[in-house]
C-alpha positions as CSV (number, residue, x, y, z in Angstrom):
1,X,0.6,3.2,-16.5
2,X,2.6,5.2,-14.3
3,X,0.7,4.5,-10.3
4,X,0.7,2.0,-8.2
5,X,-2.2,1.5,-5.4
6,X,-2.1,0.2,-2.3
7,X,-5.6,0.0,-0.9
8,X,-6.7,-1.8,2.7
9,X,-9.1,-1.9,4.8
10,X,-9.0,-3.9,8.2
11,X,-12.3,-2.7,9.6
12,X,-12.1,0.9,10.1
13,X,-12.6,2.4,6.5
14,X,-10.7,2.3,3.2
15,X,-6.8,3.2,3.3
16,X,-5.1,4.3,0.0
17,X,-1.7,4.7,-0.7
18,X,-0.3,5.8,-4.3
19,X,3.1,6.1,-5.8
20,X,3.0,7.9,-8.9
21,X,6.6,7.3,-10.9
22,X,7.9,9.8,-13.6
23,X,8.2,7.5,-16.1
24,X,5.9,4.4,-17.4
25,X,5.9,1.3,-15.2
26,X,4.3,-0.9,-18.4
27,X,7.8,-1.2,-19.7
28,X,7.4,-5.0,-20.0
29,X,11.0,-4.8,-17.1
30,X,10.3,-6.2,-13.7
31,X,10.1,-3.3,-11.0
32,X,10.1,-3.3,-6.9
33,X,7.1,-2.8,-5.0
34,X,7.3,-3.2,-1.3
35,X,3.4,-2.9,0.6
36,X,3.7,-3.3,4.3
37,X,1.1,-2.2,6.9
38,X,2.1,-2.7,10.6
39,X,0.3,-1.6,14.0
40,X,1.9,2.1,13.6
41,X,1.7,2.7,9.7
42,X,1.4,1.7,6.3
43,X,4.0,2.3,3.4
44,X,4.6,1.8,-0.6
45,X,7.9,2.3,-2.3
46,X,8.1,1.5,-5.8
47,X,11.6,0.4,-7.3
48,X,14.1,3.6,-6.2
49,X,11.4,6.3,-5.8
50,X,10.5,7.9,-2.3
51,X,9.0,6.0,0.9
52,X,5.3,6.9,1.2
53,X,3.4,6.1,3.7
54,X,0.6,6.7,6.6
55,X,0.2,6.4,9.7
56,X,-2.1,4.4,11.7
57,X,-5.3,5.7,13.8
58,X,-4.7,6.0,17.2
59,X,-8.3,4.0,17.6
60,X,-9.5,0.5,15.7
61,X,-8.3,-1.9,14.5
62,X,-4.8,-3.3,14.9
63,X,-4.9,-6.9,13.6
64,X,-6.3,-8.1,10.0
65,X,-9.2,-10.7,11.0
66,X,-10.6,-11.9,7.5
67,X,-13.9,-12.6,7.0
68,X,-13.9,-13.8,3.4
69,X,-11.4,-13.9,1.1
70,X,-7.5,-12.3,1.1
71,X,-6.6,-11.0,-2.5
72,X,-3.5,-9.6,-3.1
C-alpha cells in the first residue's frame, strides 16, 4: 500500500522504478505521480517525495515502437 511501480520495456529488457512512501498511499486522497521516460532517463516522483530515476543505456533502443497493445 505504500509503492508505486514504474515498469517499461521498449525492446532492450524490463526497467523498474519504485518509490516507496513512509506512509500509506490507500488513504482513499488523490496523490501525484509523475512517470516520464525520455532518450536520456527514466523517473517517478510520487506526490512531495524524492525524484528517482535511471538513466538510459548508452546502446538500444531510443523510441517506443508498439507492437500490440499500450497499457498504462
Amino acid at each position: 500500500p505504500s509503492v508505486v511501480t514504474f515498469t517499461f520495456d521498449v525492446g532492450n529488457g524490463p526497467v523498474v522504478l519504485t518509490v516507496k512512501s513512509h506512509v500509506p498511499l490507500n488513504d482513499k486522497q488523490w496523490h501525484f505521480v509523475r512517470a516520464e521516460r525520455n532518450v536520456k532517463e527514466a523517473s517517478l516522483q510520487v506526490d512531495q517525495l524524492p525524484l528517482r530515476f535511471l538513466e538510459a543505456p548508452s546502446e538500444g533502443h531510443t523510441h517506443l515502437q508498439l507492437n500490440s497493445q499500450l497499457f498504462i
